[in-house]
Kinemage of the C-alpha trace (Angstrom):
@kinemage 1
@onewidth
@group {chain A} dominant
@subgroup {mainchain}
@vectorlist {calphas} color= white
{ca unk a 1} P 0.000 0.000 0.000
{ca unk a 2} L 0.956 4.168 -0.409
{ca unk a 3} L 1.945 6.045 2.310
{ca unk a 4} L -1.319 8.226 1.430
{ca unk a 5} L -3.509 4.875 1.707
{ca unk a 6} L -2.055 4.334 5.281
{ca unk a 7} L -2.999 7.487 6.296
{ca unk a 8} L -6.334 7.095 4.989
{ca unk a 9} L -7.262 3.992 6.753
{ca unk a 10} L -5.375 5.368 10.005
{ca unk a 11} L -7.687 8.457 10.002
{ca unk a 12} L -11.147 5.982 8.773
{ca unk a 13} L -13.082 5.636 12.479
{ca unk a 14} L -15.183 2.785 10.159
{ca unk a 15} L -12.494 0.855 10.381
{ca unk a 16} L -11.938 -1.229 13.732
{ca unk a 17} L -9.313 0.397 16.219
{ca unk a 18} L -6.728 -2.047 15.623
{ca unk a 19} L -6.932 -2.015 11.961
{ca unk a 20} L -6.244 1.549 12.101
{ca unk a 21} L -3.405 0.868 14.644
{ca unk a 22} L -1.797 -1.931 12.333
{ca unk a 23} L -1.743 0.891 8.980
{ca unk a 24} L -0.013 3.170 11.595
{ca unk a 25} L 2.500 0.849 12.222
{ca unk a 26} L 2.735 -0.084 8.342
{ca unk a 27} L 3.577 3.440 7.747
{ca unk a 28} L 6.301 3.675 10.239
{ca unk a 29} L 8.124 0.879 8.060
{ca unk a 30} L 7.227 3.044 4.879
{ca unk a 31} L 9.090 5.646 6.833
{ca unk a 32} L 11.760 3.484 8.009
{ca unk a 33} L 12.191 2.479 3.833
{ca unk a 34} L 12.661 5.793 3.362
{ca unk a 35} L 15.174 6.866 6.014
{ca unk a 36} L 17.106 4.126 5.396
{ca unk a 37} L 17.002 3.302 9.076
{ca unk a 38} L 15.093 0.482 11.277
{ca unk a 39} L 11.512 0.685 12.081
{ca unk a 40} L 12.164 -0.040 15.751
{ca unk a 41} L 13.922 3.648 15.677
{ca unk a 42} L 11.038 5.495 13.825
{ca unk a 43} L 8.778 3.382 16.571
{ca unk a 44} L 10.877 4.667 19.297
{ca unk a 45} L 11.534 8.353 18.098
{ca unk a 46} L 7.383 8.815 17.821
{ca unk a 47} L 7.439 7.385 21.092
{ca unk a 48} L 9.612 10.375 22.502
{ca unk a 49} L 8.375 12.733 20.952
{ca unk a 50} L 4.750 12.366 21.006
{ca unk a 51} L 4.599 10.165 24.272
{ca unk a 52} L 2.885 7.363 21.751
{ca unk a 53} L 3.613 3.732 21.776
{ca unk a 54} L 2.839 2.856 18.356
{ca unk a 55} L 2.301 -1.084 19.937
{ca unk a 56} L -0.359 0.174 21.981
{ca unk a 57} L -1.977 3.448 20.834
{ca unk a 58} L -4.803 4.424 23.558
{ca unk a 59} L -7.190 6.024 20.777
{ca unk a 60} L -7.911 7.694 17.694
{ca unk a 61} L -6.489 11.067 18.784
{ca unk a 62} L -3.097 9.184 19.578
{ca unk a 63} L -3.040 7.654 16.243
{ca unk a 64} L -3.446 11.604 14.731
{ca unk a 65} L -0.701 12.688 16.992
{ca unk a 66} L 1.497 9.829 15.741
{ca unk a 67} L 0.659 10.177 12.413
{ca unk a 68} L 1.745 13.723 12.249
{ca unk a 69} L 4.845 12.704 13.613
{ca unk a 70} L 5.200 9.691 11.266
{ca unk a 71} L 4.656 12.776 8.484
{ca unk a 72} L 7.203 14.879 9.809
{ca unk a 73} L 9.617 12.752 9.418
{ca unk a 74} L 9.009 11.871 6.259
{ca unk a 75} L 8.913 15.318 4.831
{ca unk a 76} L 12.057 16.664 7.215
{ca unk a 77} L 14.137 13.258 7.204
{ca unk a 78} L 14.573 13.561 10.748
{ca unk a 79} L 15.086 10.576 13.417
């Protein structure tokens, strides 16, 4: 799947919670392609900045929150 079909699915609230979870994690390995750098460090670098555990998100407005991370990175190339 596209990064932009990720993010679709992460921001559907049809979709069951843990669906939307799993395409959040799907685009931190997208991410991770991209960077040229593990997924466990994208994981882990949302997870300090935002306070997120991508493993365990508590609800939909974590998943935003992480997903705007996930997208800064992406754009910026940071981590």
């Amino acid at each position: 799947m596209s990064f932009s079909s990720h993010r679709k699915a992460v921001r559907n609230p049809l979709l069951p919670f843990p669906h939307r979870a799993s395409h959040l994690r799907s685009r931190a390995l997208l991410v991770a392609s991209k960077l040229a750098i593990p997924r466990d460090v994208v994981i882990d670098v949302v997870e300090s900045t935002t306070g997120i555990d991508l493993h365990a998100p508590e609800d939909g407005e974590a998943l935003e929150r992480a997903l705007g991370a996930l997208e800064d990175m992406r754009m910026h190339q940071t981590g």
